[in-house]
C-alpha positions as CSV (number, residue, x, y, z in Angstrom):
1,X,-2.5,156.2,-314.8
2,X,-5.0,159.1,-313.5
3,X,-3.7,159.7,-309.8
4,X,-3.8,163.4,-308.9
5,X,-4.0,166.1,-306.3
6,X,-8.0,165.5,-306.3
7,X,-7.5,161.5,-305.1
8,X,-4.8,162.5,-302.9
9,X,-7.1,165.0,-301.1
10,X,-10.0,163.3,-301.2
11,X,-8.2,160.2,-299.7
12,X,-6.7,162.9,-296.9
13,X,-10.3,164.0,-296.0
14,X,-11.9,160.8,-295.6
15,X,-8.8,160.0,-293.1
16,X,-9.7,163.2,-291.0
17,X,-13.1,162.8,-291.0
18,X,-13.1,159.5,-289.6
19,X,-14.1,157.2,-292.5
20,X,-13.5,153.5,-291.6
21,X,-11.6,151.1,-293.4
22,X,-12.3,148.0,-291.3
23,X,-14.8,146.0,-290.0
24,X,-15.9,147.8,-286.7
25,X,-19.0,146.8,-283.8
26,X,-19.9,150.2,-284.1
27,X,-19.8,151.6,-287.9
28,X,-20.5,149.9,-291.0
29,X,-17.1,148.7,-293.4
30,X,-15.4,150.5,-296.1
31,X,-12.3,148.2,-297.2
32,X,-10.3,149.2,-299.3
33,X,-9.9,146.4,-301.4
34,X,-13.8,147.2,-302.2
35,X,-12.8,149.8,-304.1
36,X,-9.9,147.8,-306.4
37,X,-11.6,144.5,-306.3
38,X,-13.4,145.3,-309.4
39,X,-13.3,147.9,-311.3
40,X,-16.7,147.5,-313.1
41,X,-18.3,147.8,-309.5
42,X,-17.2,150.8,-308.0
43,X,-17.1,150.2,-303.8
44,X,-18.1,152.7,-301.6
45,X,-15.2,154.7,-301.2
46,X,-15.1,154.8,-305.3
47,X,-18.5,156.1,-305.5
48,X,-18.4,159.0,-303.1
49,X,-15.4,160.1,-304.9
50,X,-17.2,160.3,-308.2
51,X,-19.3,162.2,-306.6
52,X,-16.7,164.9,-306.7
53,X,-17.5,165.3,-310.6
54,X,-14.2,164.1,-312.0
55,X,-12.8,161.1,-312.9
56,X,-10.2,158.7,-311.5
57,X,-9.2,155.3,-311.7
58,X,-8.3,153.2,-309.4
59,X,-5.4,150.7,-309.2
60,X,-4.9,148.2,-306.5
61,X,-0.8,148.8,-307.0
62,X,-1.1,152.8,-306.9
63,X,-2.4,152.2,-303.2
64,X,-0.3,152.0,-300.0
65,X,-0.5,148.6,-298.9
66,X,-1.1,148.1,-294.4
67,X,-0.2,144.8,-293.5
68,X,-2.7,143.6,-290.9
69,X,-1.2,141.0,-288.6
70,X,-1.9,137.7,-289.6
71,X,-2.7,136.4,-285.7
72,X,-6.2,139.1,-285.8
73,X,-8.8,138.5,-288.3
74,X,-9.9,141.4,-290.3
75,X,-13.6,141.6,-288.1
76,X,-11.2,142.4,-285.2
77,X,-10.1,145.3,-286.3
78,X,-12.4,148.3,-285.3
79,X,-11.6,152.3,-286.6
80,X,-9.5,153.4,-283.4
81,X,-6.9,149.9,-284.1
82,X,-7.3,150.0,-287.6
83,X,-5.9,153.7,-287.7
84,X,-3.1,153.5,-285.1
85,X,-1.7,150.2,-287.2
86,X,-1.6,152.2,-290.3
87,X,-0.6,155.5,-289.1
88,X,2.1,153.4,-287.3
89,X,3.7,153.2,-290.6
90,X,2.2,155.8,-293.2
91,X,1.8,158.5,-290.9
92,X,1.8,160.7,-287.9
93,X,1.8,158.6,-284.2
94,X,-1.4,158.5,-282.9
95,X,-0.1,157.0,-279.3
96,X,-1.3,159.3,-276.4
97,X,1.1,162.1,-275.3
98,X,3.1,161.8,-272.3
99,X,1.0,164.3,-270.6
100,X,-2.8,162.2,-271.4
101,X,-0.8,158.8,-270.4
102,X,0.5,160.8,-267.1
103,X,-2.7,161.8,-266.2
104,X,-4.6,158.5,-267.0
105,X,-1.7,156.5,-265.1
106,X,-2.7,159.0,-262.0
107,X,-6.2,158.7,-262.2
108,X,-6.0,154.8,-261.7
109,X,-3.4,154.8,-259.5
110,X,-6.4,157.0,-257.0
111,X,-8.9,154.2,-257.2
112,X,-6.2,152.2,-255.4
113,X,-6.0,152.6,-251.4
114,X,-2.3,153.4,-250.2
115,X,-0.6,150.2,-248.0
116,X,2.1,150.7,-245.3
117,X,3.8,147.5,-246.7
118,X,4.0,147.2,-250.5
119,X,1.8,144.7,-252.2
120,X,3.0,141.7,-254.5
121,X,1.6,139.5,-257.1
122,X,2.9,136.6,-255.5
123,X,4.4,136.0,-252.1
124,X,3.0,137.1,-248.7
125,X,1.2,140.8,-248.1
126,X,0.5,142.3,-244.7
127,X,-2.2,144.7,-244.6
128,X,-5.6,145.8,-242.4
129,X,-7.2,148.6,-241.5
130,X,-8.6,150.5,-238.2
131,X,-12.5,151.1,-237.1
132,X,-13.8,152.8,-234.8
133,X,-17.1,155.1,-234.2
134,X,-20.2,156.2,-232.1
135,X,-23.4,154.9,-232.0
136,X,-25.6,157.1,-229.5
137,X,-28.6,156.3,-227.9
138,X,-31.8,158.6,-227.6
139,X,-32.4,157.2,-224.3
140,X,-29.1,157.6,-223.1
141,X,-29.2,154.1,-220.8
142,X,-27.3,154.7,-217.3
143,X,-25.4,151.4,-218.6
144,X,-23.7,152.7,-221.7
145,X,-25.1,149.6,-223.4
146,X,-27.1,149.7,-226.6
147,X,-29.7,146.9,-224.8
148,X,-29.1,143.8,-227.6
149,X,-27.6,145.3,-230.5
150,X,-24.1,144.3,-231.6
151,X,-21.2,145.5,-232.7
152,X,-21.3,149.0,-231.3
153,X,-23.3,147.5,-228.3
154,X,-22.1,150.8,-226.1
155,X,-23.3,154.3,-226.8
156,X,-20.4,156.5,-225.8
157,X,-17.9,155.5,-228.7
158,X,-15.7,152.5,-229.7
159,X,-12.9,151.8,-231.2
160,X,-13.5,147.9,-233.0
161,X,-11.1,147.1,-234.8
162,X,-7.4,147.4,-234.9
163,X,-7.0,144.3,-237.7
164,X,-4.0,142.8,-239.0
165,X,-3.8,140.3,-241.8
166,X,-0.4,138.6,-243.1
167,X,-1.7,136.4,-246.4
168,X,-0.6,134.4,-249.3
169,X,-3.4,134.0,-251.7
170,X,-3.1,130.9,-253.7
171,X,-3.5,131.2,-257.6
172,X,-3.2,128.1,-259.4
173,X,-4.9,129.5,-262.8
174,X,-7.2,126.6,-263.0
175,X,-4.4,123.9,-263.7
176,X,-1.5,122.8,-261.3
177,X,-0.8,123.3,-257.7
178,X,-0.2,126.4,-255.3
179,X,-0.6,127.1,-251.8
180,X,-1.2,129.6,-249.6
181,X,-2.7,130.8,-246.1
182,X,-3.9,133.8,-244.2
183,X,-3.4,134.9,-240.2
184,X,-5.8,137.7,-238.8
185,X,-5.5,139.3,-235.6
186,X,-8.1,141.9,-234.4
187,X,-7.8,144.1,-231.7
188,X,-10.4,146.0,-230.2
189,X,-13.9,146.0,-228.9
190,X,-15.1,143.5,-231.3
191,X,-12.9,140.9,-229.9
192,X,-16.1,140.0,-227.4
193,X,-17.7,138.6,-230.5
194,X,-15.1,136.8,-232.0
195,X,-13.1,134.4,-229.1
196,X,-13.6,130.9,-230.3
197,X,-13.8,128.0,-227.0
198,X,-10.0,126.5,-226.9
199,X,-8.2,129.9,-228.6
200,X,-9.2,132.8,-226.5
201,X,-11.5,130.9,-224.3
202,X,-10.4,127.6,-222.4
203,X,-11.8,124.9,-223.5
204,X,-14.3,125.5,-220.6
205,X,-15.5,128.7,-221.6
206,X,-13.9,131.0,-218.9
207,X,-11.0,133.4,-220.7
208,X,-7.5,133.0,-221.5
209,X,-5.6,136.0,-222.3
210,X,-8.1,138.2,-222.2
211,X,-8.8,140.5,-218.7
212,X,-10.3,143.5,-220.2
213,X,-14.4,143.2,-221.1
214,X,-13.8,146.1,-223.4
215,X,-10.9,145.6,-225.2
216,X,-9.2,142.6,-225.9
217,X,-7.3,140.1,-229.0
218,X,-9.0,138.1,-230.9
219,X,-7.1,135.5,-233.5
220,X,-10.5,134.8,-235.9
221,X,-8.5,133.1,-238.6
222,X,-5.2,131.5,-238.9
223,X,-5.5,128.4,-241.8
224,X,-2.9,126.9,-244.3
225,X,-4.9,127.0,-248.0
226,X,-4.0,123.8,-250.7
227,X,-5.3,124.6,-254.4
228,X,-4.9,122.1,-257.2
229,X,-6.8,123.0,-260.7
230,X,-9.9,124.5,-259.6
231,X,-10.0,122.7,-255.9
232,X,-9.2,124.1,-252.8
233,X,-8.9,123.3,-248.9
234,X,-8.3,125.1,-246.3
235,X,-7.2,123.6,-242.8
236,X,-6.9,125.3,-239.2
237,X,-9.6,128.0,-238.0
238,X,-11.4,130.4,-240.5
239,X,-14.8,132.4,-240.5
240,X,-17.7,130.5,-241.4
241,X,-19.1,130.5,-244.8
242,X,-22.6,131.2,-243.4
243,X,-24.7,133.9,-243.8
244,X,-24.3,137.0,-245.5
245,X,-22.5,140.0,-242.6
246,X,-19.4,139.1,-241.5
247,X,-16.8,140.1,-238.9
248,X,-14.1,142.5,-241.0
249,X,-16.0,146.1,-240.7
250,X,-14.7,146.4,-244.7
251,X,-17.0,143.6,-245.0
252,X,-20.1,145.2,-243.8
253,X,-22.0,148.4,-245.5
254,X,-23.4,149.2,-242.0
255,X,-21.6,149.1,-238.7
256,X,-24.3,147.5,-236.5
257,X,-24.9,144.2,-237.4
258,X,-28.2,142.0,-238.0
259,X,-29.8,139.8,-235.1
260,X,-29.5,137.0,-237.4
261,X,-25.7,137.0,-237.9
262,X,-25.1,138.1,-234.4
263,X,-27.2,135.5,-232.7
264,X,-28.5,133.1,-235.9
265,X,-25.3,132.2,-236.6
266,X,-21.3,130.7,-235.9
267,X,-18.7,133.4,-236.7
268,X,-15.9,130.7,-236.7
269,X,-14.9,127.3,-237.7
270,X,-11.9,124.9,-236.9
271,X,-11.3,122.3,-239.4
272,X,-11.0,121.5,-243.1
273,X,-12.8,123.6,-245.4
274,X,-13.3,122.5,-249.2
275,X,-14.3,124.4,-252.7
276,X,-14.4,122.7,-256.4
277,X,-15.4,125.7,-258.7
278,X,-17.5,123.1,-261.1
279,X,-17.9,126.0,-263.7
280,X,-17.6,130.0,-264.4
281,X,-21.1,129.7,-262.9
282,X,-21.6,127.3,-260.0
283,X,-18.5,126.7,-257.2
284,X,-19.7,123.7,-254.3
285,X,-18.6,124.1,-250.6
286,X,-18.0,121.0,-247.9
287,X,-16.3,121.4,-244.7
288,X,-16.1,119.1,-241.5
289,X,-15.0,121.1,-238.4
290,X,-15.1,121.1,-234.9
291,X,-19.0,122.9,-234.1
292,X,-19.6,126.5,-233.6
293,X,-16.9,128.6,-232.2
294,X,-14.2,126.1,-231.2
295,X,-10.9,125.7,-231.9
296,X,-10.6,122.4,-228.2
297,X,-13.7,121.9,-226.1
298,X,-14.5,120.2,-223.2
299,X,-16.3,117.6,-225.6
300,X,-15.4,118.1,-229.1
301,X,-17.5,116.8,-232.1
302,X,-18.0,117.3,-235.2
303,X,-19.7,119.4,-237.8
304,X,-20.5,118.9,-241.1
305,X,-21.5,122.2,-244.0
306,X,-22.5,121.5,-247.2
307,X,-23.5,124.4,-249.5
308,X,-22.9,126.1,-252.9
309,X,-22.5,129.5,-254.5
310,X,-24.2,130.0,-258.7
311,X,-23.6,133.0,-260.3
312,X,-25.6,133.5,-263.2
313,X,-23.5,136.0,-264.8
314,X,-26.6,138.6,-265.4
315,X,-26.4,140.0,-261.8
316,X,-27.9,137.3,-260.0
317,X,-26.2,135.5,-257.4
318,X,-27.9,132.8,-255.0
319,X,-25.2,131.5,-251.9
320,X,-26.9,128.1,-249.6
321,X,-25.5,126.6,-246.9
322,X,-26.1,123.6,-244.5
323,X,-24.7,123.0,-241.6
324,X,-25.7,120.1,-238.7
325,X,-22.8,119.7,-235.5
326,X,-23.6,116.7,-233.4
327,X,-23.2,118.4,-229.9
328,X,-23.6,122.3,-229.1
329,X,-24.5,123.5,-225.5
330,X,-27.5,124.8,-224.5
331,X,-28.5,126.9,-221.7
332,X,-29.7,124.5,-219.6
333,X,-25.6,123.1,-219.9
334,X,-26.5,119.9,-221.9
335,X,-25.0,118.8,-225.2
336,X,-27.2,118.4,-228.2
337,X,-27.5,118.4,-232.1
338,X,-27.9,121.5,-233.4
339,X,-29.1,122.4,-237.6
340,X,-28.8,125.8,-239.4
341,X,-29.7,126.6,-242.4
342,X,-28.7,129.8,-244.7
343,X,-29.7,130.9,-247.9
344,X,-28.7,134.6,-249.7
345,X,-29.8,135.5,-252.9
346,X,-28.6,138.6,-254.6
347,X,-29.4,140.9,-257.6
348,X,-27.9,143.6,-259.0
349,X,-28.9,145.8,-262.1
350,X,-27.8,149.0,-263.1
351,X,-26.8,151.3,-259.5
352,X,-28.9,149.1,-257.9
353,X,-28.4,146.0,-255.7
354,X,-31.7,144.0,-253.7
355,X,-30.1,141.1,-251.2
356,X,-32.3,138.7,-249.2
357,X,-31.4,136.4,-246.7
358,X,-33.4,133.5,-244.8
359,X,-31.8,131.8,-241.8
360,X,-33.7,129.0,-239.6
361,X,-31.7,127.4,-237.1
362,X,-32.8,124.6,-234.9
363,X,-31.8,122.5,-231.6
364,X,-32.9,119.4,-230.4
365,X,-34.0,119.3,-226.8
366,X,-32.5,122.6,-226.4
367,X,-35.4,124.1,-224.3
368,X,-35.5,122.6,-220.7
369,X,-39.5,122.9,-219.4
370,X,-39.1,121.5,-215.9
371,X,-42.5,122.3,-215.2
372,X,-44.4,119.6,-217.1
373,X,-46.0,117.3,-215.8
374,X,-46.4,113.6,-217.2
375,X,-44.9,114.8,-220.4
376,X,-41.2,115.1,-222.2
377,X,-39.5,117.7,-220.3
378,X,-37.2,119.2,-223.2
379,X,-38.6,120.4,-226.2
380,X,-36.7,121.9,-229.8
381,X,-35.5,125.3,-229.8
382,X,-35.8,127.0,-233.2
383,X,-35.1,130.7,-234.1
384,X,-35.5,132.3,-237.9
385,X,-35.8,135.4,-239.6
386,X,-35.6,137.2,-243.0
387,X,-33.0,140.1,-244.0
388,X,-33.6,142.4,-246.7
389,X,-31.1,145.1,-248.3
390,X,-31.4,147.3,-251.0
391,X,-28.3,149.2,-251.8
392,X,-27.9,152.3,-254.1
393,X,-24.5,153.6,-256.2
394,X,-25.2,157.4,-255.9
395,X,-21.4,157.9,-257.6
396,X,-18.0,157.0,-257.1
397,X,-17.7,158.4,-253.6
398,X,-21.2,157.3,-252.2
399,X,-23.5,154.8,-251.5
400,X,-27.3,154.4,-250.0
401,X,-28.5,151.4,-248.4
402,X,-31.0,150.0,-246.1
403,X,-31.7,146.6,-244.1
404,X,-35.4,145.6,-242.9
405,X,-35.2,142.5,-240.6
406,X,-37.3,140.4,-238.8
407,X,-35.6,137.4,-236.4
408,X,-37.5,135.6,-234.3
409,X,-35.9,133.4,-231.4
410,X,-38.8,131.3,-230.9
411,X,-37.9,130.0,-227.5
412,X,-35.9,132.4,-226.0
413,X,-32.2,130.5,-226.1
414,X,-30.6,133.0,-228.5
415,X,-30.7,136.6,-228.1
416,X,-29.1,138.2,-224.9
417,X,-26.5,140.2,-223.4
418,X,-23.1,139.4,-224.5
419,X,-20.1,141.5,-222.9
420,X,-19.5,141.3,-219.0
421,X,-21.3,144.4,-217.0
422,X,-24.3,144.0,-219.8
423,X,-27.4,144.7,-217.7
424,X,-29.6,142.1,-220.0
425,X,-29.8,139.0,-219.8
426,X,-27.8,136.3,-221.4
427,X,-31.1,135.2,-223.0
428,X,-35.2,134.4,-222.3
429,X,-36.7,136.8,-224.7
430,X,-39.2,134.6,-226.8
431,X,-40.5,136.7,-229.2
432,X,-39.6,138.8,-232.5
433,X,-37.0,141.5,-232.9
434,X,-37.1,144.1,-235.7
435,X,-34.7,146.6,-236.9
436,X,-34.9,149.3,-239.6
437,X,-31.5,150.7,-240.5
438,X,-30.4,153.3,-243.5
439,X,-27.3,154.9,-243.6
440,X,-24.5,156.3,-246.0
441,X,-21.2,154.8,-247.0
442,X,-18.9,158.4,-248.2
443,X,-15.6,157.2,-249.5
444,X,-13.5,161.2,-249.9
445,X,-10.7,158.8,-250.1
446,X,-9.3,154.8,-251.7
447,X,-8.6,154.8,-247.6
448,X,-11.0,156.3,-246.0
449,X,-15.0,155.4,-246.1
450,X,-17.2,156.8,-243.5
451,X,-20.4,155.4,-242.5
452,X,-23.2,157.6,-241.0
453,X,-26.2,155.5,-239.8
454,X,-29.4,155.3,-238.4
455,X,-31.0,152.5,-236.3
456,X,-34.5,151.7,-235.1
457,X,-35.3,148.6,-233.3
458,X,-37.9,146.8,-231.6
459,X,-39.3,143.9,-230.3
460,X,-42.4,141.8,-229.7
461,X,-42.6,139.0,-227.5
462,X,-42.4,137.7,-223.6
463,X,-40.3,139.7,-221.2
464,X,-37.4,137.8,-220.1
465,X,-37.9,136.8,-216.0
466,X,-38.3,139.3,-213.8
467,X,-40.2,141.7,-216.0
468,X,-36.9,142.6,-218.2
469,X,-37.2,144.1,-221.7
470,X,-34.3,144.0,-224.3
471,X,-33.7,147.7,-224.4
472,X,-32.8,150.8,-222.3
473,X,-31.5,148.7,-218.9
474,X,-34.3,146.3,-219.1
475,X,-37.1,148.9,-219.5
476,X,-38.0,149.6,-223.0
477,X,-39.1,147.2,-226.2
478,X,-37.9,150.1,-228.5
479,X,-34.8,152.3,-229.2
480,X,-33.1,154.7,-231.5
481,X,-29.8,155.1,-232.7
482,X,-27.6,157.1,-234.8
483,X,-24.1,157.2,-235.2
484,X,-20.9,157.4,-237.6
485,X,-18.0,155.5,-237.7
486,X,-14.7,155.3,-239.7
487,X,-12.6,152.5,-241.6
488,X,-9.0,153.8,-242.4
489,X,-7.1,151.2,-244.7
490,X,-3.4,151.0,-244.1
């Protein structure tokens, strides 16, 4: 037996510099038994040391044995593993010091945002967030209003959203049964958007609880959530699964909002609400609920969606929805069918994410033309448009977007003034509207994001009666706006 100070070095400084003994994705394999299986054959690791000039011979008993687990396979094993199981046992610890697990504990613990009331796995949480912020107005309008554009639809500052959310998220792991369910309350500005006919409105449409045009409470969702295996329902009143913008500003990249979601579109359902996640890739959607924005109405009937979300797991994501509700009012007070159709397809690559969205809606005899003579006094209403985002990861704290859109409401029954002491009209602008937004989302803090913006809007089509345009009191087809506002997670 030949086994000297020379084997034991050279065995020492292949260990420092890195040499690996395993099967590894990133480095070709050196095992040791290459080296004992034959001695005829020297392996690798025997040639190099013979390289040294001297002799040795190798014995497969004159070399520490590591036991590899019998549960991994040797392939599994890359260099960093490979070297903390055997130094586990035949050497110095290679396990992080207290100090490097310290600071990498801390530096995860910053990506996550600070609660008021401590979060669980399992059981209820109670969190939310406040939002408010300016949008000005280059043409100042003796109104305050920002002419038709929502949610900051008034130019001397706003505070949206004060919103709470108590929720128990079901999590049945693919087999078995859980349940669950979720209560939001907003309060704020943003509450004029929200009221559902039968909750905050009677089932007439006047208001129940709330006096103030400005500020008011809003319940948008408050639903019990079933799951079995990879199946869920939800029943009581939830957002829609339309679209692509939604009601919580955490939702949103910008803080105004699209024509299309504003006036394309329900914000909330009441009813039963289904998913069966079919794969990793493709999850199907069917609800039946009482129409747009209605929890009781005067006449309530119902609505059915049908939609689906695929994923393809390379950065695409395409999200359609259907929805048709037998009886919706239009502005002539009459009751009639009503369509919509959504679709959002989404790609991401790199720091980079492109989302388009296509909305038509449609309403039979929803436009009353008293005028004709001899002919079908009521006629379809129809309104559609295209949304297009392109988002940009600058770094951990900031983000670049912007949103090009085109809307058209064809027959003037959809776009209007919305909160009481508006100057515009509830609707009768037939024509297209356009808006060009880009703006900054800065996050100094897991709490705190802040989103500068700039807005430019304008619109092409028939003044509504009386010689009224959509902007600046009535006067203007165009405006400008810039503003900031703030989400502050608690």
């Amino acid at each position: 037996m030949k086994i000297n100070w020379l084997r034991s070095a050279t065995l020492a400084i292949a260990a420092s510099a890195g040499l690996p003994l395993a099967a590894s994705a990133q480095s070709p394999a050196i095992h040791i038994s290459d080296a004992v299986a034959d001695p005829a054959k020297p392996g690798p690791l025997a040639a190099s040391i013979s390289d040294i000039g001297e002799e040795i011979d190798f014995a497969a008993s004159e070399i520490p044995s590591i036991q590899i687990p019998s549960s991994h396979s040797r392939a599994s094993y890359t260099r960093a593993n490979y070297s903390a199981a055997a130094l586990a046992s035949h050497g110095p610890s290679c396990e992080p010091c207290p100090s490097c697990a310290e600071e990498a504990a801390a530096e995860e613990a910053e990506c996550e945002p600070w609660r008021l009331f401590c979060q669980k796995e399992c059981g209820c949480n109670v969190y939310g967030w406040v939002n408010g912020g300016i949008m000005a107005n280059s043409q100042s309008p003796a109104s305050e209003f920002n002419g038709v554009t929502t949610f900051p639809d008034q130019w001397h500052g706003q505070g949206n959203q004060a919103y709470l959310i108590a929720e128990k998220t079901i999590d049945t792991g693919g087999c078995g049964w859980d349940w669950g369910g979720r209560v939001d309350a907003l309060y704020g500005s943003d509450y004029i958007f929200t009221m559902a006919t039968g909750l905050e409105l009677r089932p007439e449409g006047t208001p129940k609880w709330n006096s103030n045009p400005d500020y008011g409470v809003a319940l948008p969702q408050a639903f019990v959530e079933l799951g079995y295996n990879d199946a869920s329902l939800k029943v009581g009143h939830f957002y829609t699964p339309i679209g692509y913008e939604v009601v919580p500003a955490t939702g949103n990249f910008f803080y105004t909002h699209a024509y299309t979601m504003q006036y394309g579109e329900p914000f909330t359902h009441s009813g039963l609400l289904g998913t069966w996640k079919m794969s990793d890739e493709l999850t199907l959607l069917g609800a039946y609920v009482n129409g747009w924005d209605a929890l009781d109405r005067v006449d309530d009937e119902g609505m059915g969606i049908a939609g689906f979300s695929w994923n393809s797991g390379e950065g695409l994501t395409v999200a359609y929805n259907y929805g048709y509700s037998i009886d919706e009012p239009t502005t002539y007070g009459a009751l009639t069918p009503r369509h919509i159709s959504s679709l959002v397809v989404s790609y991401t690559r790199c720091d980079w994410t492109y989302v388009f969205q296509n909305d038509v809606g449609w309403q039979q005899d929803g436009v009353l033309n008293p005028s004709t003579e001899g002919g079908d006094p009521f006629s379809s209403a129809e309104w559609y448009g295209i949304n297009q985002y392109l988002f940009y990861t600058i770094n951990d704290c900031w983000k670049a977007g912007t949103r090009l859109e085109w809307f058209r409401d064809d027959d003037g029954v959809r776009v209007g003034g919305i909160r009481p002491g508006q100057t515009i009209p509830t609707s009768g602008f037939a024509g297209n509207f356009y808006n060009l937004t880009a703006g900054l989302n800065w996050t100094p803090h897991a709490n705190i994001t802040v989103r500068p913006e700039v807005r430019y809007d304008w619109y092409d089509g028939l003044a509504a009666p009386g010689g009224i345009e959509p902007f600046d009191d009535g006067s203007r087809t165009d405006q400008f706006l810039y503003g900031v506002d703030v989400i502050v997670l608690w």
